[in-house]
C-alpha positions in Angstrom: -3.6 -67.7 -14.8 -2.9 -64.4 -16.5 -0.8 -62.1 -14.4 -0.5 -58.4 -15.6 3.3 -57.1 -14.8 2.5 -54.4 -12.1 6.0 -51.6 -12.9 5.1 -51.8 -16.5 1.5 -51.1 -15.8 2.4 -48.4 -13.1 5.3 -47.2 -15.9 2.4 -46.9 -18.3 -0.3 -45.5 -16.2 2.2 -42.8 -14.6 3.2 -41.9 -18.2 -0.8 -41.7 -19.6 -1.1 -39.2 -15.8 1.6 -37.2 -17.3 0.5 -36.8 -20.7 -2.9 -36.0 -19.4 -1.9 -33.5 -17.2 0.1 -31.7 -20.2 -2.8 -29.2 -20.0 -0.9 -26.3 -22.1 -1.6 -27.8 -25.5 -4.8 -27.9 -24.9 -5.0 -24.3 -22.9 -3.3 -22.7 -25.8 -5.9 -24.2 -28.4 -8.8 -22.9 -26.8 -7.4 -19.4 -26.7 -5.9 -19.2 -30.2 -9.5 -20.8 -31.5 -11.1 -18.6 -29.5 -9.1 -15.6 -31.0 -9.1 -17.0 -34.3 -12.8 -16.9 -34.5 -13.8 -14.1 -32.9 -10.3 -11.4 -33.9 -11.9 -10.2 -37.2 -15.4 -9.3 -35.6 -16.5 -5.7 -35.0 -16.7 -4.8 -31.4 -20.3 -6.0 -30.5 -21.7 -3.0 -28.6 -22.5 -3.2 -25.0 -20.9 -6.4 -24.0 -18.5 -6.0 -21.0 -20.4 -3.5 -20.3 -24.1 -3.4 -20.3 -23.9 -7.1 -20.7 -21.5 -9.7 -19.5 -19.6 -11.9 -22.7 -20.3 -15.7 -22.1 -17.1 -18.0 -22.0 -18.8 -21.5 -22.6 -16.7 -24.6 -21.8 -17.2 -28.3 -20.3 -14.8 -29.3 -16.8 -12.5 -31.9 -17.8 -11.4 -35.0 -15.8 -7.6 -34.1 -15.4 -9.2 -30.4 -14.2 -10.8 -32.0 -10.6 -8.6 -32.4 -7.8 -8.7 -35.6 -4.9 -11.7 -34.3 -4.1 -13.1 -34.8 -8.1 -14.4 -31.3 -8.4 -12.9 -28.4 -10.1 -9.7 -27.8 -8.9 -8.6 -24.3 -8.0 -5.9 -23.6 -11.0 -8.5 -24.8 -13.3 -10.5 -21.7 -11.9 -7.8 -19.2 -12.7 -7.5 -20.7 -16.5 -10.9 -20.8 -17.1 -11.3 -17.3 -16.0 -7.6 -16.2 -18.1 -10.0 -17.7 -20.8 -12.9 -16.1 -20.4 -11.0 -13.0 -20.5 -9.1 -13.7 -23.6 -12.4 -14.6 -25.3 -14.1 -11.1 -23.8 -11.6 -8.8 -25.5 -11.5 -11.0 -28.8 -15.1 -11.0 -28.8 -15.8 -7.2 -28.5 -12.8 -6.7 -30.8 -10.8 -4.9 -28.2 -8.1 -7.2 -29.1 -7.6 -6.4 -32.5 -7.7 -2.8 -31.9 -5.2 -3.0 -28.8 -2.9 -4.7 -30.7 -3.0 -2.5 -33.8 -1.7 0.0 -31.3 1.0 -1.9 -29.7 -1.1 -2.2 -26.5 -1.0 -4.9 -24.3 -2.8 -6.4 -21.4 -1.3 -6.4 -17.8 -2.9 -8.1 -14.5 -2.0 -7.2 -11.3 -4.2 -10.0 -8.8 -6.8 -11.6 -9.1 -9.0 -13.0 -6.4 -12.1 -15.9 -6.2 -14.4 -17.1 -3.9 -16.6 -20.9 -4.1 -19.8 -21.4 -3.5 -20.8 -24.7 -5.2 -18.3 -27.0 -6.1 -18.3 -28.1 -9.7 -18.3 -31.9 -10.7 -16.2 -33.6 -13.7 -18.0 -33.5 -17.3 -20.0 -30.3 -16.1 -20.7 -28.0 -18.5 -20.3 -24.3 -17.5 -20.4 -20.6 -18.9 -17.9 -18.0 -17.5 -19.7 -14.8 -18.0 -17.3 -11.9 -17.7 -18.1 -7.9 -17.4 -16.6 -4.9 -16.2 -18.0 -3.5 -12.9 -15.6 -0.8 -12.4 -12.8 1.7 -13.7 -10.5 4.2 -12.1 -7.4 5.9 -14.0 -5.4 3.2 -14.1 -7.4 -0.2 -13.6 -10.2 -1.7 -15.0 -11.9 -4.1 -12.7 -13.6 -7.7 -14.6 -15.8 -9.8 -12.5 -16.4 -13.9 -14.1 -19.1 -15.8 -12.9 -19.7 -19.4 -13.0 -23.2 -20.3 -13.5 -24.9 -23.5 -14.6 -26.6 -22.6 -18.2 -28.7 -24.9 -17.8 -30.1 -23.7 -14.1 -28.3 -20.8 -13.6 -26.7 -22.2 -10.4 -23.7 -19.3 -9.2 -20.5 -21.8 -8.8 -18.0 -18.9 -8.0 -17.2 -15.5 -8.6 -13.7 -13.5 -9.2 -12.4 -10.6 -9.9 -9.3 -9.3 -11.9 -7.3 -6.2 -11.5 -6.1 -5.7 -14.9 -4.4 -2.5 -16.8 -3.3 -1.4 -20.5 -0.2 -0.7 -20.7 2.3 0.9 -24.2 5.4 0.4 -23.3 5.8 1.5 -20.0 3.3 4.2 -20.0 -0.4 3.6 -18.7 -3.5 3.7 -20.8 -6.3 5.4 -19.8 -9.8 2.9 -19.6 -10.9 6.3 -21.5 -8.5 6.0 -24.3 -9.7 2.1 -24.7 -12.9 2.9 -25.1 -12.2 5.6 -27.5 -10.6 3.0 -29.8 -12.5 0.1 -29.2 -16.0 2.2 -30.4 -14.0 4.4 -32.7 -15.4 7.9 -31.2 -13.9 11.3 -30.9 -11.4 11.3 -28.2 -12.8 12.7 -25.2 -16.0 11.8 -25.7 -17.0 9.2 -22.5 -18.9 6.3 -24.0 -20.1 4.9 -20.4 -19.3 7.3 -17.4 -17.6 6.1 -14.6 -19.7 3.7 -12.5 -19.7 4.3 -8.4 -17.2 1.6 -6.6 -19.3 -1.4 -5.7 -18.7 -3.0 -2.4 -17.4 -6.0 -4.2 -14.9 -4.0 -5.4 -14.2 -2.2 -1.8 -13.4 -5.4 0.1 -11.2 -6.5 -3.1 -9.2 -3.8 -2.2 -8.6 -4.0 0.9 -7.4 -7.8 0.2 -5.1 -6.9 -2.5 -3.4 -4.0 -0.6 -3.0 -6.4 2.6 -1.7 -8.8 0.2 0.8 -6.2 -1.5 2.3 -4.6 1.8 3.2 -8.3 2.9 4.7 -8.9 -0.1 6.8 -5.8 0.4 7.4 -6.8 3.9 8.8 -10.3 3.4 12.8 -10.5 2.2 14.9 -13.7 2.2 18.1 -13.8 4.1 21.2 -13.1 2.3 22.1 -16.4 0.9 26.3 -16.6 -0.3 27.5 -17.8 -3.3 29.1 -21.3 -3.6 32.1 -22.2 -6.0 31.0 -24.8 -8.4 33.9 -27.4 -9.2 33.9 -30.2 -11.8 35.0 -34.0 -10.9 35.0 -36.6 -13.4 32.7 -34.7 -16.0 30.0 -34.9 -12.4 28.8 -31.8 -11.6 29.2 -31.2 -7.7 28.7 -28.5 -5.4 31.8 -27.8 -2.9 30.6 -26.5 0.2 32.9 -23.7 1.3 32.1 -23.7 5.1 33.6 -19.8 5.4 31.3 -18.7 2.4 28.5 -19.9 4.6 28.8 -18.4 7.6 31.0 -15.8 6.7 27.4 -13.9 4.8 27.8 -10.6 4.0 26.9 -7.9 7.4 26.5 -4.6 5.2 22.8 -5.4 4.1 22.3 -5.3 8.1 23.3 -2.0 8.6 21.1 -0.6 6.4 18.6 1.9 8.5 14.9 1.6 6.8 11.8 3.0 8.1 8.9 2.7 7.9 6.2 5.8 8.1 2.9 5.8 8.1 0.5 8.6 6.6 -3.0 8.3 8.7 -6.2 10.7 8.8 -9.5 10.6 7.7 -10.2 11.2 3.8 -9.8 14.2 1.7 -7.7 15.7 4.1 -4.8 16.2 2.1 -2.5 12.8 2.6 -1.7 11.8 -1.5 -0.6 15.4 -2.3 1.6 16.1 1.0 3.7 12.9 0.1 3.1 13.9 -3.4 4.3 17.3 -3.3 7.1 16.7 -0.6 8.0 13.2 -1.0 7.5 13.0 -4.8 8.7 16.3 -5.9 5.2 16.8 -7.7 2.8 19.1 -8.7 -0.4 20.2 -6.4 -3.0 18.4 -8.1 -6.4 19.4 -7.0 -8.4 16.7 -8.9 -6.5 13.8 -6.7 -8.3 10.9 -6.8 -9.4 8.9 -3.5 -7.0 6.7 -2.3 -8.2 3.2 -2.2 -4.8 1.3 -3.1 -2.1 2.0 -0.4 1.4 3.2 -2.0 4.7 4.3 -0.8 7.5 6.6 -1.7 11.0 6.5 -0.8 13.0 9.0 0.7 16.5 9.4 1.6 17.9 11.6 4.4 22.1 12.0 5.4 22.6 10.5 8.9 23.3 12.7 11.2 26.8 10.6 12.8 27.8 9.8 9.3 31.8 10.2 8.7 33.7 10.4 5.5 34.9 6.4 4.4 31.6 4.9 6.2 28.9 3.0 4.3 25.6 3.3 5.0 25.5 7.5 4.0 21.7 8.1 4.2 18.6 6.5 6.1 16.0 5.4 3.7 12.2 6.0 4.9 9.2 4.3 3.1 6.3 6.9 3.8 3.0 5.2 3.2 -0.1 6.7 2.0 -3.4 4.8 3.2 -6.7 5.6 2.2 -8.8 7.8 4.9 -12.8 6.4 4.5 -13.8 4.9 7.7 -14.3 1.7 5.4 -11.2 1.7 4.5 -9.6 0.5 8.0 -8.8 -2.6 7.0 -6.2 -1.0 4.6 -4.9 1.4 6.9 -4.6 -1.3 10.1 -2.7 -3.9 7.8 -0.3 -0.9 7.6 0.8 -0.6 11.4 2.7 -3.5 11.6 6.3 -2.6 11.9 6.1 0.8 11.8 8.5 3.5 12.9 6.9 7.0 12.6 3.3 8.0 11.7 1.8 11.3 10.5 -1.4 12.3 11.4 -3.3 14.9 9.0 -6.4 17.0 9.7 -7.8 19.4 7.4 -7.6 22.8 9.5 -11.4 23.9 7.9 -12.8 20.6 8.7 -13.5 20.4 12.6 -14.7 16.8 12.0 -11.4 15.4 10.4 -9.7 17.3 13.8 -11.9 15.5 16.3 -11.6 12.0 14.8 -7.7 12.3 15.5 -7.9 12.0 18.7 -10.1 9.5 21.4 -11.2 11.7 23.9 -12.5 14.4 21.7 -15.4 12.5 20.0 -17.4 8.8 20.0 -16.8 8.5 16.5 -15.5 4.8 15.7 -12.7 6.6 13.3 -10.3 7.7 16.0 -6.7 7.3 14.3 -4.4 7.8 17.4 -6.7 4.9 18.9 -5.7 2.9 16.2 -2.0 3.6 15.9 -2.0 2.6 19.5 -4.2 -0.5 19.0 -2.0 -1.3 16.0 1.2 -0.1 16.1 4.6 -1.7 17.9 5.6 0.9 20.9 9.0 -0.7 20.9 9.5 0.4 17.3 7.3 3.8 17.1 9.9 6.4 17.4 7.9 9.4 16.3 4.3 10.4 15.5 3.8 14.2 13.3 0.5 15.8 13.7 -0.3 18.4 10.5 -2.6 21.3 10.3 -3.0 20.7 6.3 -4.6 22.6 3.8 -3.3 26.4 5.6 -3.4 28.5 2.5 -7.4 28.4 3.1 -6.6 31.0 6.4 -5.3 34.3 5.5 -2.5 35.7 7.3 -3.0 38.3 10.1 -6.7 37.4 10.1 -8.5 35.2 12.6 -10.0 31.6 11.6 -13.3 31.2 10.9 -15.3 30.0 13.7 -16.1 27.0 11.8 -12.4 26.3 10.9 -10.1 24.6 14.0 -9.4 27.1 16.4 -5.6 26.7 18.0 -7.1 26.7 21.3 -8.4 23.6 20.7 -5.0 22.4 18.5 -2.7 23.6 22.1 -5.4 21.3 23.7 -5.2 18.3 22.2 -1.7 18.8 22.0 -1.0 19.1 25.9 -3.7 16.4 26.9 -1.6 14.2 24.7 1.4 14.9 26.6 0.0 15.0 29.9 -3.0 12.6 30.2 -3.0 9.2 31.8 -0.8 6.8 30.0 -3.5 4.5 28.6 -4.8 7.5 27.0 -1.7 9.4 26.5 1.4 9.3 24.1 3.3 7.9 27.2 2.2 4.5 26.3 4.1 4.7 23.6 7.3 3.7 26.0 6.8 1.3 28.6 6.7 2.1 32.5 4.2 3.8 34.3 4.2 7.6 34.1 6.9 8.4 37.0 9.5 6.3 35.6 9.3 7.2 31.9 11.6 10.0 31.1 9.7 13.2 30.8 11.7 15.0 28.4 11.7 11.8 25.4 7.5 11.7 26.5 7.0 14.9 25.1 9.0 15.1 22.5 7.2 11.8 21.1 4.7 14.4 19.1 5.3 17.1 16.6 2.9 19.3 15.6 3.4 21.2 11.5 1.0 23.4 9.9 1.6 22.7 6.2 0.0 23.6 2.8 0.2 21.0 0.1 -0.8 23.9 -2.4 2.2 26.0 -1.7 4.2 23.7 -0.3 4.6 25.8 2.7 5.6 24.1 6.4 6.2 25.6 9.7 7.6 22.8 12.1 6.9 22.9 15.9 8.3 20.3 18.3 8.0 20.7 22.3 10.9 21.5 24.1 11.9 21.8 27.9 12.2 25.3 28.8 13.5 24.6 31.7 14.5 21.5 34.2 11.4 19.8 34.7 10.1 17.5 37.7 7.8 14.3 36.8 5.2 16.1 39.1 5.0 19.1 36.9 5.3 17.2 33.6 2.1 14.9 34.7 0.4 16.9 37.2 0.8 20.6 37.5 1.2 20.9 34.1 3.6 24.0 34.6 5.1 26.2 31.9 8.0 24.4 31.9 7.9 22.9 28.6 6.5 24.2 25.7 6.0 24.0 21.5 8.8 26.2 19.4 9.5 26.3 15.9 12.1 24.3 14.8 14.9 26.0 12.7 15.4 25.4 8.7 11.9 23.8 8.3 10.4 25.9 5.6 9.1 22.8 3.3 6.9 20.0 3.1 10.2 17.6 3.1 11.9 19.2 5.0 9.3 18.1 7.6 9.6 14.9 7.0 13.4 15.0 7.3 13.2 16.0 10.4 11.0 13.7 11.9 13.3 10.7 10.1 16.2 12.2 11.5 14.4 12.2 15.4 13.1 8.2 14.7 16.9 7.7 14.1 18.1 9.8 17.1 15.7 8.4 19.6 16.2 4.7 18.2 20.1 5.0 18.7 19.8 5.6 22.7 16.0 5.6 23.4 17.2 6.5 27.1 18.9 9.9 26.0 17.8 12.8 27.7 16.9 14.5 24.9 17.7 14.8 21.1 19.5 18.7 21.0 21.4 20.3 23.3 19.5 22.0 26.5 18.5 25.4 25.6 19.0 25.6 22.0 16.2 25.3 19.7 15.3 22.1 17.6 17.0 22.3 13.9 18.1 20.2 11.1 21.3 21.4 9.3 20.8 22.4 5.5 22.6 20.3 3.0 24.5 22.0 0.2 23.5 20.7 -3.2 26.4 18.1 -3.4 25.5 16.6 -0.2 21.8 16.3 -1.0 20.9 12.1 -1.6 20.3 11.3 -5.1 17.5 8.9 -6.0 
């Protein structure tokens, strides 16, 4: 009897697996025959746009997983290929790359709904749904030609880039169908919900990616022995790691409030150091900017000079929340902006003003960590709309109803209250850190023009008239060298680091005196 040797056979069959799965020969023939054949074509007018291209392909055996269907790389390929045959077809390829162009994707997402079996032939169609200033969104289809059967459908986030510079969709388009520049071959098409929900993944998915770091790892001496490379574990190098990256002091600062109310160009104007820009598109992908401020108890020959704040901007439509909760976690400050001519914006701050389901200190409280909140800024945007010596408009914000909302924060029950951002019922929680948990700026993001208020104690104050009487003893006064948009949100860095160094203080300024942030001199200033 004939006996087959079983290693050499599992030798053979392992190596014939291997081979097989060397899928990039193959991967890079379909997209240089797809280029190759479709480069030189003129762009074919409408596709991508009125009409999806068709990517048309068979599954392979070595693409199905245990479960012999389509496995889920194969997905991403076949979609990376129905892109690459999209832009060779229309001829944007040619033309991109005759201006140095290139093609830049930022995430990509995909949901099943059939599986697809080995040996199944299928067609990726591929068109563009949507288009801001910066991305261009693709959606792919699989579908059955045969019964036009919807497999799955993805999306792609992608961008032109020259160099490091952005291209406009616009300027594209302009080159693709060789028109005059400015001239808009499609207009922009409204945000499809497809597109909405995308977003909110991908900006969940980008703020945990900016959340996670790896531990400080130390570097281990490599030694040679007998021409054997080995690694000699130094037992002092390993737990001996570095302590400096620990005393770093980040933040993290949340910008909240309901949309068009102001939010891009206050962190643009006093975080960025930009312009006003009164065309500033809706926020739908969340962003931050860094900012440094001097600590306060820094000395000459320390490290660790300045406190580094990540403000956040989040988008304000009520179908946005997904994007905005994501950005509670771990947060350390919050700023709250109304628009001081739109009374709605104002009543969807707070709970107890109005049933509407956007309610943003709800949702910081819902959200956010009260062991790591350490201040919250309410702003009174957009106050170059009210002229000076004159009254507001009855249907602008009155400050009756600002001084309102501010005291019922302070003095309302702490389930309601800001008191529940510190633990302990109200009696026991110290009265003075309680109201000093809110300041209150009325800024404009036009002028970049900011008066500062924070609530002070006027006078030794009893727990029964901080929660009950609600005496005169405390009260809201300007705080001193605040005359900016950042220097706003210095100061309210500089109180998260004050109140997180001895949350138990008393207070975070001497009795008496009123609140103020010393003004740097230009070599002191933090350099970015």
């Amino acid at each position: 009897m004939f006996r087959i040797p079983f290693f050499p056979c599992v030798f053979i069959l392992g190596t014939l697996k291997f081979a097989l799965k060397m899928t990039i020969p193959r991967v890079m023939w379909n997209m240089l025959s797809g280029v190759l054949r479709r480069q030189v074509n003129k762009p074919s007018p409408g596709c991508l746009m009125d009409r999806p291209s068709v990517w048309k392909t068979r599954i392979g055996v070595i693409d199905t997983d245990i479960n012999v269907h389509l496995n889920n790389a194969s997905y991403l390929t076949q979609m990376e290929l129905a892109i690459w045959y999209a832009v060779a077809h229309t001829g944007i390829l040619h033309r991109v790359l005759a201006k140095r162009w290139y093609f830049l994707i930022a995430s990509q997402a995909i949901r099943y709904r059939h599986q697809i079996p080995p040996l199944r032939p299928i067609e990726v169609h591929t068109q563009t749904v949507y288009w801001d200033d910066t991305w261009v969104f693709l959606q792919a289809r699989f579908v059955c030609p045969a019964t036009g059967k919807l497999y799955a459908e993805g999306l792609t986030r992608i961008t032109l880039r020259h160099g490091r510079d952005t291209v406009h969709p616009h300027n594209m388009f302009d080159v693709v169908y060789q028109v005059k520049s400015g001239e808009k071959v499609y207009p922009q098409p409204p945000m499809p919900d497809v597109i909405r929900d995308f977003l909110t993944w991908d900006a969940s998915s980008a703020i945990s990616m900016k959340e996670y770091t790896l531990e400080p790892t130390p570097k281990l001496p490599l030694t040679t022995v007998n021409f054997l490379f080995t690694f000699q574990l130094d037992r002092k190098a390993t737990m001996e790691l570095s302590t400096e990256a620990t005393k770093d002091t980040v933040y993290k600062i949340i910008m909240i409030g309901s949309g068009a109310v102001g939010k891009t160009n206050l962190i643009g104007v006093g975080a960025r150091g930009c312009q006003f820009n009164d065309m500033s598109p809706m926020t739908t992908n969340p962003e931050f900017v860094s900012v440094k401020v001097k600590r306060p108890d820094w000395k000459p020959g320390q490290a660790n000079e300045y406190i580094t704040a990540h403000v956040w901007d989040t988008a304000g439509q009520e179908r946005y929340q997904a994007i905005s909760a994501s950005h509670y976690r771990r947060v350390n400050g919050a700023i709250i902006v109304y628009d001081v001519s739109s009374k709605q914006t104002f009543k969807e701050v707070y709970p107890g003003m109005t049933m509407s389901s956007l309610s943003w200190l709800r949702a910081l409280k819902e959200n956010s960590d009260r062991e790591l909140l350490g201040g919250v800024m309410l702003v009174e945007n957009k106050m170059d709309m009210i002229k000076k010596g004159e009254p507001r408009p009855p249907s602008y914000v009155q400050e009756n109803e600002v001084m309102k909302l501010l005291m019922d924060i302070v003095y309302k029950d702490p389930d309601e209250g800001m008191s529940w951002l510190h633990d302990g019922p109200a009696a026991q929680v110290n009265p003075y850190r309680v109201a000093n948990a809110l300041m209150f700026a009325r800024t404009s993001a036009m002028t970049n023009e900011c008066e500062l208020y924070e609530l002070n104690e006027r006078k030794v104050a009893s727990v029964n008239e901080m929660f009950q009487q609600q005496s005169d003893a405390i009260g809201y006064e300007k705080t001193e060298h605040v005359n900016t948009i950042s220097k706003a949100i210095e100061a309210l860095v500089l109180r998260i680091y004050e109140r997180s160094r001895d949350m138990k203080a008393s207070g975070t300024k001497v009795k008496g005196k009123p609140f103020q942030i010393v003004p740097q001199t230009k070599s002191e200033e933090p350099m970015e």
